[in-house]
N, C-alpha and C positions, 0 to 999 in steps of 0.2 A: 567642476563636477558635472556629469553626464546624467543628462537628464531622460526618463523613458517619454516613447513617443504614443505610448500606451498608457491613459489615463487612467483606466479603470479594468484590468484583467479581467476582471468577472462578466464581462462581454464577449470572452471568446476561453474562457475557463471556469467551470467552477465544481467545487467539491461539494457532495450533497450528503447525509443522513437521515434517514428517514424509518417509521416503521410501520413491516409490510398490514397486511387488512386479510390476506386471503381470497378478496375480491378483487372487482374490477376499480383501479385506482386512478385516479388523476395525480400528477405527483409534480409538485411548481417548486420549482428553484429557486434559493433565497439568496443569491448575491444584491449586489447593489443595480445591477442590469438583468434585464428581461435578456435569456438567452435562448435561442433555440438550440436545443444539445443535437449534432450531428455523430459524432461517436459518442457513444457511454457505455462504459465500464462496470459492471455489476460485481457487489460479492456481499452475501450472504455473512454477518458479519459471527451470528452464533454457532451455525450448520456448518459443518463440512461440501456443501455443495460447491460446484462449479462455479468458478468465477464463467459469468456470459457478457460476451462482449456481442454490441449492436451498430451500424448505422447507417443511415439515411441512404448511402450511393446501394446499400446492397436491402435496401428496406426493413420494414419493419416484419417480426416474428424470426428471422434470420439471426440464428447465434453463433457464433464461436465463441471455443474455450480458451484462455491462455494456457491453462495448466494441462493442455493435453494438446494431443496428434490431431484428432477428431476435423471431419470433414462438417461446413455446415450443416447445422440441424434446424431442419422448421419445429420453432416451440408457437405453436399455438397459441397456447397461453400466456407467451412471456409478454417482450414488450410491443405494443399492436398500436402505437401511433406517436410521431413525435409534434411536439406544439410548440407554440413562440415561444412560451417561458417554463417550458420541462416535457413533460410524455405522459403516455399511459402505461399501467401495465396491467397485466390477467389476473390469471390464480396460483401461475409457475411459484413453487414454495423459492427457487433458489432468488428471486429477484423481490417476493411479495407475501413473503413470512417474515417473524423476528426481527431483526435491526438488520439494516440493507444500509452499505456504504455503497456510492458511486460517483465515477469520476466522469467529465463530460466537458469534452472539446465543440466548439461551434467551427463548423464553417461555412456553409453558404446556404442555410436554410431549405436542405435538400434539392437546389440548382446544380446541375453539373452540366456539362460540358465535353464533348469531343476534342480528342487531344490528338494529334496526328505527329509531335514531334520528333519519335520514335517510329522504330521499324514497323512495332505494334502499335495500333489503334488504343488509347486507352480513353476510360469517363474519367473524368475530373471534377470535383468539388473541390471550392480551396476560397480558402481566405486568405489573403495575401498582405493584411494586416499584421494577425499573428501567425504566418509562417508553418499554416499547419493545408494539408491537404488530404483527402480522400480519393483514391484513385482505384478501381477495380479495372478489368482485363482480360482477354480471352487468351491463353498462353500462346503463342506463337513462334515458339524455338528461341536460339539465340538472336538477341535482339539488344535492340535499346527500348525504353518506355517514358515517356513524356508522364511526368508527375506533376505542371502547370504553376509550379510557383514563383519564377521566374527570376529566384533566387538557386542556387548549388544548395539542396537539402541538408542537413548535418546529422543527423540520420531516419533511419526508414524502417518502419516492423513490417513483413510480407506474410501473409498465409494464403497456403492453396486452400481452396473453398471445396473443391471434392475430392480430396485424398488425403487420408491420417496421415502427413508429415510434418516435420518439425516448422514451429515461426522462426524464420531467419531474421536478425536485425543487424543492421551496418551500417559505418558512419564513413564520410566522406573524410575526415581528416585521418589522416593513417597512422596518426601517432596514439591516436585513443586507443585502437586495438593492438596498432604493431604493425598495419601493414592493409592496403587495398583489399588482399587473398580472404583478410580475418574477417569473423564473422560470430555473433553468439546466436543463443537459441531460446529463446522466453519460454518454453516449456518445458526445460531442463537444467537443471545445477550446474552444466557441464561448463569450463574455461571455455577460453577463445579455442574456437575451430578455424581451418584454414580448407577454402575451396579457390582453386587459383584462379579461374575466373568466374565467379557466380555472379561479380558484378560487374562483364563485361572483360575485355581484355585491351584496355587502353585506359588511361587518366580521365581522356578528354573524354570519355565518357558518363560521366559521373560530373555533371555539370548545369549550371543555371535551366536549361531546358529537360534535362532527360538524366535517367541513370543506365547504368549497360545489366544487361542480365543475360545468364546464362539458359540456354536450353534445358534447366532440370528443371525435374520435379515439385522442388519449392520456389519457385520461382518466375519458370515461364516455359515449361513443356504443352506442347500442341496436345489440344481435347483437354484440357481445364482451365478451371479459371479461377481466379485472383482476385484479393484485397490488398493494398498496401496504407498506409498513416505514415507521410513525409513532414518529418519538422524541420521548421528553419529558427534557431534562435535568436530572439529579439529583443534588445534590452531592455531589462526593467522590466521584461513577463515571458523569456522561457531561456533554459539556457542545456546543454548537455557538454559530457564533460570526462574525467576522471582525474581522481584525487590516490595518495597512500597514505592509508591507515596506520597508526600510532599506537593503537591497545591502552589508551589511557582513558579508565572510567572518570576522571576528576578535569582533566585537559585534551578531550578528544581533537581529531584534526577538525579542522574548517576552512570551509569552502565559499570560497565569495561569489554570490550570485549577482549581486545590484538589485536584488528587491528580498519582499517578504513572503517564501516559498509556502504556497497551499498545498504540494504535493510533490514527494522527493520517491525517487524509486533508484536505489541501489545494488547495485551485483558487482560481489569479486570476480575477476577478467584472471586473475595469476592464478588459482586455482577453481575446483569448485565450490559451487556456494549458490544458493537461491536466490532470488528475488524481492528483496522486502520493499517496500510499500507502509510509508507514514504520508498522515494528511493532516491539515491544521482542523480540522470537523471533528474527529471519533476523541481527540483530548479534550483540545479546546485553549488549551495553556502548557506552558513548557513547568516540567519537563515530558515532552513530547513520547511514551511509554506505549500505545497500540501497535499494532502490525502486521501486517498478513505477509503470504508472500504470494508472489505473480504466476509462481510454477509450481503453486501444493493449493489444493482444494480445504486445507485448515481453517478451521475457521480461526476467529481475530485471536490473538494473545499479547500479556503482555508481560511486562518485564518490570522491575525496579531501577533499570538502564535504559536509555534512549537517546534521544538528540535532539536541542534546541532547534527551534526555528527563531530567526534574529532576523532584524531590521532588513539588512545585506546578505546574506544568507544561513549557513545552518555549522551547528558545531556538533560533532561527535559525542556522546557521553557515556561511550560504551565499549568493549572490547568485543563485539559481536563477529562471527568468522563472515557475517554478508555485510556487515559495513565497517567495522574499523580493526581488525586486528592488525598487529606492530605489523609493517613492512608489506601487508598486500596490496596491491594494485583493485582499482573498483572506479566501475563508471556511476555516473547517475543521468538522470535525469529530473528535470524538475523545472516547477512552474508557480507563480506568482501570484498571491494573495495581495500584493501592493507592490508596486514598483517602488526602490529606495527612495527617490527622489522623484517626483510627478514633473512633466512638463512645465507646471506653474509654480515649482522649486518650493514644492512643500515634501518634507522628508517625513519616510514613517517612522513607524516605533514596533520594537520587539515585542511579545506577547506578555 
């Protein structure tokens, strides 16, 4: 049995709910670890507001959307400092009104670093632990970009920071999308796209030091600049992937992770279809029934249908068109509330 080398997730993940004040809030993290959150993921769980995404390499009050084009925006009010064991926020209603879910990756306590490995200069933040990295950039045409993990990433979200274009996301293995060319888009329902070389025009470019990117717009065009978030999966606390759906409410498919997933995010790839988004925080117990999506500003809903989160990973209970209808193709993503088995071969338990 394969044991994780990651003892405790909740040092470099954790899922938070909280409810906002209106004011200025101090807001601490309840995992089992003091973490300092370097990206966090905002959404307003009753409002229709903008999901706002933050972090550390591009500072604080800097937002992006997922559910939209939108170039960043300075919110004043949003969130105005990060700390060892959570942040502040303002008065912004979408981040510190009503019941606020958010997700929040650690990685190096806002240290970054010069990365020179690529054509382009890039900052680097990265934790090299769990395989996750911060990397912002000033676009410099077709190039390569040093993303500092020093692992071959397994995939990457990109946005330009001043120009309403689409988030690009891609994975290194070519079988999850279909091919190097593919590519989806986190602000849109739409299937796999294909740009022949966005991610370079070689293999070897897409590798332990660097990924290749093309001179566009979303990307790496000269006079803008960029954020990328590169995962590397590590067993027993992250894993990305793609699974086909079943359409069975009673025996949906399942997906074996090797631990117990705090937050699953799904999209059909064979057609179109949004982004849903369950976390082990907004139920708390299976059957797992909340859910937003990553590319609609809705606020949370739920269903009489959902999906287990289990010891090893997570089972279908649903015939939903974003996660398990008969015969569609769908990637996920997803991360770890407890690894199956701990290094000191203590196994967990399902909810």
């Amino acid at each position: 049995m394969a044991y994780s080398d990651i003892k405790d997730p909740s040092a470099h993940f954790q899922v938070l709910t909280y409810t906002g004040t209106s004011n200025i809030h101090d807001v601490t993290l309840d995992g089992n670890s003091d973490m300092q959150p370097d990206f966090v993921w905002f959404k307003n769980r009753d409002v229709g507001y903008t999901h706002q995404l933050y972090d550390s390499n591009r500072g604080v009050t800097k937002a992006l959307y997922s559910s939209g084009t939108n170039a960043e925006a300075t919110i004043s009010n949003g969130l105005t400092r990060f700390d060892p064991d959570g942040f502040r926020v303002s008065s912004a209603a979408a981040i510190n009104e009503d019941s606020i879910v958010c997700w929040n990756w650690h990685a190096n306590s806002g240290t970054t670093s010069s990365n020179t490995d690529g054509t382009v200069t890039t900052t680097t933040q990265v934790n090299s632990d769990a395989g996750f990295s911060i990397v912002t950039w000033a676009g410099g045409g077709t190039g390569t970009l040093g993303h500092g993990l020093g692992e071959t990433p397994d995939m990457w979200i990109i946005k330009n920071r001043d120009y309403a274009v689409s988030w690009v996301i891609g994975f290194s293995d070519s079988n999850i999308l279909g091919g190097r060319s593919k590519l989806l888009t986190l602000n849109t329902s739409n299937a796999i796209g294909t740009y022949a070389n966005l991610w370079g025009t070689s293999d070897a470019q897409i590798s332990s030091t660097t990924i290749g990117a093309a001179g566009d717009r979303s990307v790496n065009i000269s006079g803008n600049d960029y954020v990328g978030y590169f995962f590397k999966a590590k067993q027993g606390y992250s894993k990305f992937g793609k699974y086909v759906g079943n359409g069975s409410l009673s025996n949906g498919t399942f997906v074996y992770l090797g631990f117990k997933p705090a937050f699953i995010i799904t999209k059909k790839t064979s057609s179109t279809s949004s982004w849903r988004m369950y976390d082990n925080k907004r139920d708390g117990y299976n059957l797992t029934m909340k859910y937003l999506f990553a590319d609609q500003d809705n606020a949370e809903a739920t269903n009489s249908y959902g999906v287990d989160f289990l010891s090893n990973g997570f089972k279908m209970r649903n015939n939903f068109s974003e996660s398990n209808y008969n015969g569609e193709t769908y990637i996920y993503m997803a991360f770890a509330e407890n690894p199956f088995v701990t290094s000191t071969g203590i196994p967990t338990t399902a909810r």
